[in-house]
Residue frames as qw, qx, qy, qz and C-alpha x, y, z in Angstrom:
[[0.047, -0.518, 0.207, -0.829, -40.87, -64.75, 17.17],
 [0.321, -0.342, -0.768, 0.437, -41.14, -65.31, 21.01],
 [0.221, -0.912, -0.342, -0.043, -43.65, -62.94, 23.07],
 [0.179, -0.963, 0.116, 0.163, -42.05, -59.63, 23.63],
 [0.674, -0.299, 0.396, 0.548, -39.03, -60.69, 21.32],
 [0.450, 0.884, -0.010, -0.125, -39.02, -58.19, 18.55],
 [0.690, 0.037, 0.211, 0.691, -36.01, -57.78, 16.22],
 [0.017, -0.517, -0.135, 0.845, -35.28, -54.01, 15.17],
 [0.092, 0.143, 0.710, 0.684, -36.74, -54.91, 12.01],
 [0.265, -0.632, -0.711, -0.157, -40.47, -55.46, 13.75],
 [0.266, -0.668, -0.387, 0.578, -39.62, -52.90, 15.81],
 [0.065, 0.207, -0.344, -0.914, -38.87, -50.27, 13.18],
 [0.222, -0.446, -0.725, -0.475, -41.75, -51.61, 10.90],
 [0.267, -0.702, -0.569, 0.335, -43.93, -50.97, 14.54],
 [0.192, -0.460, 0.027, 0.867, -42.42, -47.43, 14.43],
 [0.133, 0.098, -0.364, -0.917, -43.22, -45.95, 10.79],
 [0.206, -0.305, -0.841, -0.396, -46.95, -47.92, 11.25],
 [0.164, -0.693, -0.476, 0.516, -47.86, -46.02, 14.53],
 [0.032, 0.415, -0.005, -0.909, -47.02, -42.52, 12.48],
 [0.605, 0.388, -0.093, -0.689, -49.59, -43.25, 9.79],
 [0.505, 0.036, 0.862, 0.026, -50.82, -46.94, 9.07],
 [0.606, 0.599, 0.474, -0.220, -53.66, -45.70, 6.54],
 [0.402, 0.848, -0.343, -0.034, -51.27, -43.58, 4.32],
 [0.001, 0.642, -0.743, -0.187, -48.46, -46.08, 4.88],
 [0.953, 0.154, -0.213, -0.148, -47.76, -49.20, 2.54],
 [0.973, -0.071, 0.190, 0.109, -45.68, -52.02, 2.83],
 [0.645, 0.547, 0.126, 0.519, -43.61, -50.44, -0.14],
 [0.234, -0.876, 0.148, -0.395, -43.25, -47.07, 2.32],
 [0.785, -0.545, 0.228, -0.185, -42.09, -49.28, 5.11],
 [0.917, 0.279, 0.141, 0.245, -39.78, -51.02, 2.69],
 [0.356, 0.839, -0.055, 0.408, -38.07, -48.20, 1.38],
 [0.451, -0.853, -0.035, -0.259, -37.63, -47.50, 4.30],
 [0.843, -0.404, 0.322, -0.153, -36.15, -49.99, 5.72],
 [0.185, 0.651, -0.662, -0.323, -34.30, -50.99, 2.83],
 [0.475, 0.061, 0.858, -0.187, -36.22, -54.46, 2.60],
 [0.096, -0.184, -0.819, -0.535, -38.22, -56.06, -0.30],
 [0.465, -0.259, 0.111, -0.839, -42.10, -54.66, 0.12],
 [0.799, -0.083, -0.556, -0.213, -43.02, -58.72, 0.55],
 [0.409, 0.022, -0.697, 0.588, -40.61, -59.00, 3.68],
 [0.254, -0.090, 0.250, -0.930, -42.54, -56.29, 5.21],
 [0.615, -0.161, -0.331, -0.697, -45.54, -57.58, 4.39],
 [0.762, -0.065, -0.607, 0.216, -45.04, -61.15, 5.50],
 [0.334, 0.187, -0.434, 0.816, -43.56, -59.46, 8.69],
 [0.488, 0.007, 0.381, -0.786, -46.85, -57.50, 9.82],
 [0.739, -0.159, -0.461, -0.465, -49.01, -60.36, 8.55],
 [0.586, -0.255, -0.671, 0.376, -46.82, -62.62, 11.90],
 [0.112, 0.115, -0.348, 0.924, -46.77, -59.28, 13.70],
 [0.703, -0.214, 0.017, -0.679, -51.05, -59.38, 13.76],
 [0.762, -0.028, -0.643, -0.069, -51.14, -63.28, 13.23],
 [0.528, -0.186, -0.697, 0.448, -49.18, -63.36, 16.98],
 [0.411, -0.698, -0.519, 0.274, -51.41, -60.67, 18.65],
 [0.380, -0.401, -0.148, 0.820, -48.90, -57.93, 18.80],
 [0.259, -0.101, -0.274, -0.921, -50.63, -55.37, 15.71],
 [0.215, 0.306, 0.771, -0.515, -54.23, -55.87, 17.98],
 [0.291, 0.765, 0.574, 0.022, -55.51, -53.21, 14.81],
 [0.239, 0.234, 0.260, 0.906, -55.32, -50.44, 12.86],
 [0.056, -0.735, -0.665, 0.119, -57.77, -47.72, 14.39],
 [0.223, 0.744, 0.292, 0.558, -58.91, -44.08, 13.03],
 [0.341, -0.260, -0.370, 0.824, -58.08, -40.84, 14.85],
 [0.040, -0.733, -0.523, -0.432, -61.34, -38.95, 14.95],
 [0.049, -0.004, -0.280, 0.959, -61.55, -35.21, 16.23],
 [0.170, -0.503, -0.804, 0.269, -64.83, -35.70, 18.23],
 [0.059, 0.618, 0.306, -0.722, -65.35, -31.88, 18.01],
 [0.274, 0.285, -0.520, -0.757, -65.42, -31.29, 14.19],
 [0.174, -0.053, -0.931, -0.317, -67.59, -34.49, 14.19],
 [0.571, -0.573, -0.183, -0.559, -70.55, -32.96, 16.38],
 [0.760, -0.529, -0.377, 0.026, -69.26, -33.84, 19.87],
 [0.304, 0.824, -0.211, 0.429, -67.85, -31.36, 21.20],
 [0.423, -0.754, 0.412, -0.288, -67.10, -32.94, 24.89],
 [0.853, 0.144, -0.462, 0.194, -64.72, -35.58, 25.73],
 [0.413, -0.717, 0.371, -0.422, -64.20, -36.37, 28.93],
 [0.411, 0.244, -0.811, 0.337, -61.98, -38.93, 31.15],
 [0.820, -0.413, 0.046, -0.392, -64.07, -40.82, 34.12],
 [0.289, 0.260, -0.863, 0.322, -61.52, -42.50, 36.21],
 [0.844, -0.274, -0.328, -0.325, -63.61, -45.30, 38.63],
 [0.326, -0.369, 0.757, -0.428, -63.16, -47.36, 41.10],
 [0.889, -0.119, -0.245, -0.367, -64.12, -51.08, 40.56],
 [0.808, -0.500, 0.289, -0.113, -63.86, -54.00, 43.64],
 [0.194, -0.566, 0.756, 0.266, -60.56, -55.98, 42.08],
 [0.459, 0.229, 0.858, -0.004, -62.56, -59.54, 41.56],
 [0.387, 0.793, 0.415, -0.222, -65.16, -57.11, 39.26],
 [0.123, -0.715, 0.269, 0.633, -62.30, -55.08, 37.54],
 [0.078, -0.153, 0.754, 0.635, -61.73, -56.95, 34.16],
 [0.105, 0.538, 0.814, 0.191, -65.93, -57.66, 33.88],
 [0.100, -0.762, -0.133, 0.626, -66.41, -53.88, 34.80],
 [0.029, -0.626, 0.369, 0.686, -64.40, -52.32, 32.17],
 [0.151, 0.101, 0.914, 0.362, -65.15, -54.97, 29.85],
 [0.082, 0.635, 0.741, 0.204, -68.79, -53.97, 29.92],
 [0.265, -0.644, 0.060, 0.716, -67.82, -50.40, 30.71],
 [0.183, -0.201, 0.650, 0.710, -67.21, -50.49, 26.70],
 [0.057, 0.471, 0.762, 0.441, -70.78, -51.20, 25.51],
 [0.028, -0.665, -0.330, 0.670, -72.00, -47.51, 27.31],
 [0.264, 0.885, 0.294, 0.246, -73.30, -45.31, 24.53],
 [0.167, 0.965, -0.045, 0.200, -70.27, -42.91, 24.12],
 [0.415, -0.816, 0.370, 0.161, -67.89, -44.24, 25.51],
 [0.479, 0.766, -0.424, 0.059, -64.71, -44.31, 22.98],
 [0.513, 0.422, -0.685, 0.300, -62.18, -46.24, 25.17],
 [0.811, -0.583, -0.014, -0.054, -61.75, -48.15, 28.61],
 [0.467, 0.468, -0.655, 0.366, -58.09, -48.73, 30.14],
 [0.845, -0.491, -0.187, -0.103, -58.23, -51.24, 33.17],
 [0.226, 0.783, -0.429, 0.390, -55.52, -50.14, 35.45],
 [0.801, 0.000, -0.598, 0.022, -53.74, -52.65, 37.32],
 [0.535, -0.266, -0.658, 0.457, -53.27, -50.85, 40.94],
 [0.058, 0.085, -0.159, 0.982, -54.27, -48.36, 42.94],
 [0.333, 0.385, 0.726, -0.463, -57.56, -47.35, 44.08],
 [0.338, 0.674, -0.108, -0.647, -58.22, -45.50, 40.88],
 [0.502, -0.262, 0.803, 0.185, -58.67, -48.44, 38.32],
 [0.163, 0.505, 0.738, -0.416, -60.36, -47.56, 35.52],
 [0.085, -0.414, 0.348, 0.837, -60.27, -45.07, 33.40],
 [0.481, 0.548, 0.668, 0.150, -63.21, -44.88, 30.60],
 [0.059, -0.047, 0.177, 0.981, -62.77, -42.19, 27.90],
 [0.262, 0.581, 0.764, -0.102, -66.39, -40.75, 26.67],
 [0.020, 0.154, 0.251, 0.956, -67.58, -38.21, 24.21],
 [0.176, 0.540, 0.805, -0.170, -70.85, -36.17, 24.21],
 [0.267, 0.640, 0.378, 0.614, -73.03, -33.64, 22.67],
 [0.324, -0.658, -0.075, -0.675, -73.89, -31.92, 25.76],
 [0.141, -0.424, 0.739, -0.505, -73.48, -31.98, 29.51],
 [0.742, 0.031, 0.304, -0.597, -76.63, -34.26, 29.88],
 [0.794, 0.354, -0.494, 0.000, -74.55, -36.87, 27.81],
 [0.216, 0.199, -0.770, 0.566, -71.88, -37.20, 29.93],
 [0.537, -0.116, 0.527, -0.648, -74.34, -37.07, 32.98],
 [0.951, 0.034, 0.030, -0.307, -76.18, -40.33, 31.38],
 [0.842, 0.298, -0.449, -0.007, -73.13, -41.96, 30.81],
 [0.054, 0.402, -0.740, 0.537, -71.57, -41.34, 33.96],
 [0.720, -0.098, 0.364, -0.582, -75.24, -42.74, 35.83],
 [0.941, 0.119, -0.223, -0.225, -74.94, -45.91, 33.35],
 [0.453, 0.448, -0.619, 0.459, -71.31, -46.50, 34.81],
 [0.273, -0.345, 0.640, -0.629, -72.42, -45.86, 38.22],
 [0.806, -0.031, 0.292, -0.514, -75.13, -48.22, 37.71],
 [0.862, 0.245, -0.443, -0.040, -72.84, -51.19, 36.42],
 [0.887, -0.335, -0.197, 0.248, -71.33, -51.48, 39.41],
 [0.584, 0.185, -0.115, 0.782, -68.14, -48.54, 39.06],
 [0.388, -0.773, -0.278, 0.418, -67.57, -45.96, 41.70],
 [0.471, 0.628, 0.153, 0.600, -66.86, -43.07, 39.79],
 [0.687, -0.251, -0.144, 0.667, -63.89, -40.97, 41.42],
 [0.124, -0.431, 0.221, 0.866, -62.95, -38.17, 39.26],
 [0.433, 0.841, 0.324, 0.022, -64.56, -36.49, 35.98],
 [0.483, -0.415, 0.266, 0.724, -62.10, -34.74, 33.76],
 [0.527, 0.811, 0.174, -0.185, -63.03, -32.59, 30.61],
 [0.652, -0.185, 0.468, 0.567, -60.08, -33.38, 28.22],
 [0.236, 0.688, -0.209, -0.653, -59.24, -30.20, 25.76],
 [0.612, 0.552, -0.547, -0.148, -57.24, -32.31, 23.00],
 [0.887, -0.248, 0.388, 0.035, -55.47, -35.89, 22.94],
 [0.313, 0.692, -0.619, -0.198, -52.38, -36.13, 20.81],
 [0.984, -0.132, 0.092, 0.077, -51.23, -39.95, 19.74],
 [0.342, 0.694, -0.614, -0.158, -47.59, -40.13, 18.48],
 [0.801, 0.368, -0.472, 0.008, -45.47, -43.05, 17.73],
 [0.860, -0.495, 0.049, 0.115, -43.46, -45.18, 20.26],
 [0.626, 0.625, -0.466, 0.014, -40.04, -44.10, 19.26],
 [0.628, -0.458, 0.621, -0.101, -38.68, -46.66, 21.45],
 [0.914, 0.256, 0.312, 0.042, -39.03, -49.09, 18.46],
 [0.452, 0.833, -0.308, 0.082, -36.20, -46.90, 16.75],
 [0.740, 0.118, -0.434, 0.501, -32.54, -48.18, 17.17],
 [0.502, -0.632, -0.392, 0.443, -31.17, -47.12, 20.41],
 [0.264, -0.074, 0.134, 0.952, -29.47, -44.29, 18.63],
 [0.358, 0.653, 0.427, -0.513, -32.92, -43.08, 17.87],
 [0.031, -0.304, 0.515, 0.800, -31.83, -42.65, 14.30],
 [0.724, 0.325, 0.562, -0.233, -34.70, -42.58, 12.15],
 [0.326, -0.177, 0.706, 0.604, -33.46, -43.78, 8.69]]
């Protein structure tokens, strides 16, 4: 498998592992797929091995867990500073995700939970004080993930 050369096999497999990786096996994915649960396996073991499964990562509701705010902090950082920015952007106390956006003045993007407004307000000062010009503030209600269904056949058919 070249970079970015999926067959629709890896690309299905990709598909039924974004809707639920923890509750889905090999043998699920099989079944699917109409494949031996080893193929599958073997299959995501090259699919991490080359980079493209990065991880498998939990979907936590931040309010039932005692944090009831979650907010979006879109920055500004100088270009040269952008990938060490966000990179250290990630070790803030609360903050849940970075995306380093690749134009625009708005470049940036750090997700963050807190308990209270005085969270956010320290984590936005520890941002400002690595060096990111913080733009916008966004209080974010819900976040839905969902599968890519691009990985389905072009007919979209899921089998």
């Amino acid at each position: 498998m070249k970079d970015g050369e999926l067959d629709s096999t890896d690309k299905r497999i990709l598909y039924y592992l974004q809707q639920d990786a923890r509750g889905t096996s090999s043998s699920d994915i099989a079944e699917k797929l109409g494949l031996s649960s080893s193929t599958v396996r073997t299959r995501l073991n090259r699919l991490e091995d080359s980079g493209i499964v990065r991880g498998y990562h939990v979907d936590i509701d931040y309010d039932l867990a005692g944090y009831p705010l979650y907010t979006k902090i879109i920055c500004t950082a100088p270009v040269p500073e952008r990938s060490t920015l966000a990179n250290r952007a990630r070790d803030v106390h609360g903050v849940t995700a970075v995306r380093e956006i690749m134009t625009g003045e708005r470049n940036v993007y750090v997700n963050a939970i807190g308990t209270d407004h005085d969270d956010l307000n320290r984590i936005s000062e520890e941002l400002d004080g690595l060096g990111l010009d913080i733009v916008d503030e966004q209080l974010i209600r819900d976040e839905f993930v969902c599968p890519y269904h691009g990985f389905l056949d072009e007919d979209g058919a899921d089998q």
